[in-house]
Every structure is written in C-alpha cells, then in structure tokens.
C-alpha positions in Angstrom: -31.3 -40.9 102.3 -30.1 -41.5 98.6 -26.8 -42.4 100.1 -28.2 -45.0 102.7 -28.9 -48.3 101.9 -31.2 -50.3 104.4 -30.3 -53.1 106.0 -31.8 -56.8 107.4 -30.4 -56.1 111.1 -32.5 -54.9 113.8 -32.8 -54.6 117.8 -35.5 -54.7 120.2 -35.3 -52.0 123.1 -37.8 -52.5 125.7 -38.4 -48.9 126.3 -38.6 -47.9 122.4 -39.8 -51.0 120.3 -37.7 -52.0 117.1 -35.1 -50.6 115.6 -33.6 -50.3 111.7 -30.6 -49.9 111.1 -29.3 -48.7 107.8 -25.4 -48.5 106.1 -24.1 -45.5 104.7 -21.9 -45.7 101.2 -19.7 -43.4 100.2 -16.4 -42.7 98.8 -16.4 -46.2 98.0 -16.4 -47.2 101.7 -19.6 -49.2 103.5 -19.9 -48.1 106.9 -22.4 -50.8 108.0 -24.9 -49.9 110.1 -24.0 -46.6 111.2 -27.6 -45.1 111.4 -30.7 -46.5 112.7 -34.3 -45.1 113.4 -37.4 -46.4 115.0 -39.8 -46.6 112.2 -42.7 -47.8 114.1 -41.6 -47.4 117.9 -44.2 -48.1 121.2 -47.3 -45.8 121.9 -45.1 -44.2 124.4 -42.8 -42.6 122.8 -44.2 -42.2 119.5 -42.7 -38.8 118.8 -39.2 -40.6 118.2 -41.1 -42.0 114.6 -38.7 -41.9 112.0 -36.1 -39.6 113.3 -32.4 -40.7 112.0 -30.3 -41.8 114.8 -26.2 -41.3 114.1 -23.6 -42.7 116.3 -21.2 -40.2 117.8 -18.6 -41.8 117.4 -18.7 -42.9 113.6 -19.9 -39.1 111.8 -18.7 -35.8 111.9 -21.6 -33.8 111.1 -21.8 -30.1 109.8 -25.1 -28.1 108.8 -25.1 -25.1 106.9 -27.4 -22.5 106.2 
C-alpha cells in the first residue's frame, strides 16, 4: 500500500457497488489506475470488502515465502 497512491476515479458495477481505483508509483513511472478494490461493495457480496484487485494484464506478480 505505501507505494499506491489513491485516486478520484471510480465505477459503478451493478452487481458489486462502487469501485476505487488507485495508481501504483514506482521506478519513477505512474501506472494510473492499475488497482482498484470495492471498499464498501453491496450486501451481496460483502466478502469482496477491501480485497486488491490487479489487472492481468498490467503486473507480473511473484510471492515468496
């Protein structure tokens, strides 16, 4: 998170409520709006709160033990 900076863009999905989207700096390089989350999504789906969406396309991402 200390690398992400928020940002004022959101989206509605029907299905999901509101989403945040955030822009990820580093190296010197903004990749606007590369990660979003639903921060408050619909009763529904509540279990999706705060979990840090990535898109596929845009990350490589490797976790270590």
């Amino acid at each position: 998170m200390d690398l992400l900076r928020s940002t004022s863009f959101h989206t509605q999905c029907p299905f999901k409520g509101e989403a945040s989207y955030w822009t990820l700096e580093l190296g010197g390089v903004s990749h606007d709006g590369i990660v979003w989350s639903y921060e408050t999504p619909l009763a529904n789906v509540d279990e999706i709160a705060g979990l840090m969406c990535f898109y596929d396309d845009g990350v490589e991402l490797t976790v270590g033990s």
